[in-house]
N, C-alpha and C positions, 0 to 999 in steps of 0.2 A: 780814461774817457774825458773828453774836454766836456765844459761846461760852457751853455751859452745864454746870454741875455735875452728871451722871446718876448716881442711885443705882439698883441692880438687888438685890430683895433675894428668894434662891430658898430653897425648903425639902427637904429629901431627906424623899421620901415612900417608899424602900424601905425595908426592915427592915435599918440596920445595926446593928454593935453602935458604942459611942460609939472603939472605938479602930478600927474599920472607917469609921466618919464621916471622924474625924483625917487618917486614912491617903487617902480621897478627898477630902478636902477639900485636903492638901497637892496632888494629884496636879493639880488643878482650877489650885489657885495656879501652879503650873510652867510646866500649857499656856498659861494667862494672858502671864505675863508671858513666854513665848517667842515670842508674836502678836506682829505689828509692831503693832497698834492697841492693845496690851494694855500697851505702855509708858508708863510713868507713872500706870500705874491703882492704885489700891487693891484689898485683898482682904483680905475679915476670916474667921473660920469662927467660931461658937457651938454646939459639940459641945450644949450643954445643950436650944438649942433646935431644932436639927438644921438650921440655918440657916448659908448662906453668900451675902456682902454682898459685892457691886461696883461701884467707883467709877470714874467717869470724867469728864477735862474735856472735850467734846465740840463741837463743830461744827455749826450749825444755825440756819435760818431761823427753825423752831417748836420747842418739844417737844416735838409728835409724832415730829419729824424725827428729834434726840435718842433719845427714847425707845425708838425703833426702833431705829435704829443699838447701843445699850447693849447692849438684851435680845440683838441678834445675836452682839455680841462676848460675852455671857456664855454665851451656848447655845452658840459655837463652843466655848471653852474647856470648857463641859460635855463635849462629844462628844468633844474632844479626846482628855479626861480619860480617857476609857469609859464616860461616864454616858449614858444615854438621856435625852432630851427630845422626843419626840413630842408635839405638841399640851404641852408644860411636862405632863406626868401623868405619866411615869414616876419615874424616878428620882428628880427634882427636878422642883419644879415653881415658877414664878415667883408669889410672893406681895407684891410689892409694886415699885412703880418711881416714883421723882420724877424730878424736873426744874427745877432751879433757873439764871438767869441768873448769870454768873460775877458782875456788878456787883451782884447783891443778897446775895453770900455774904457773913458776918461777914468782915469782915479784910481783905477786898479795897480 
């Protein structure tokens, strides 16, 4: 089964203030990386753009497979966190997701 690079990149669409961002954007990274599936992931936050980025090497036939799988383990960590994600509209909401095969990543 190939393995793939997944990116998940969400946006907080409620009103916080930029150190209310900070503050759930750390809380996000914690539940993250306390998941079993959330080890070895990345996790970046952009206060400026209200933006937090999720990496993962992942397991999969397709991309969609992938794909799927990412957005789950980042919506858990959401909820984990106390963010809502209903349909990705509340709190955050999912603005972008790739998929890359691990053998077409630079460096590999």
């Amino acid at each position: 089964m190939p393995s793939f690079y997944v990116e998940i990149v969400c946006r907080a669409v409620s009103e916080l203030t930029e150190v209310e961002f900070e503050a759930a954007a750390d809380s996000v990274a914690g539940e993250l990386f306390s998941l079993e599936v959330g080890h070895g992931a990345r996790f970046a936050a952009t206060p400026r753009t209200r933006e937090v980025t999720f990496g993962f090497l992942l397991d999969g036939w397709t991309k969609g497979d992938v794909l799927r799988k990412g957005s789950a383990i980042a919506r858990t960590a959401l909820h984990a966190a106390g963010g809502e994600t209903p349909d990705w509209t509340s709190d955050f909401e999912e603005i972008e997701r790739t998929a890359k095969k691990e053998s077409e990543l630079v460096g590999s």
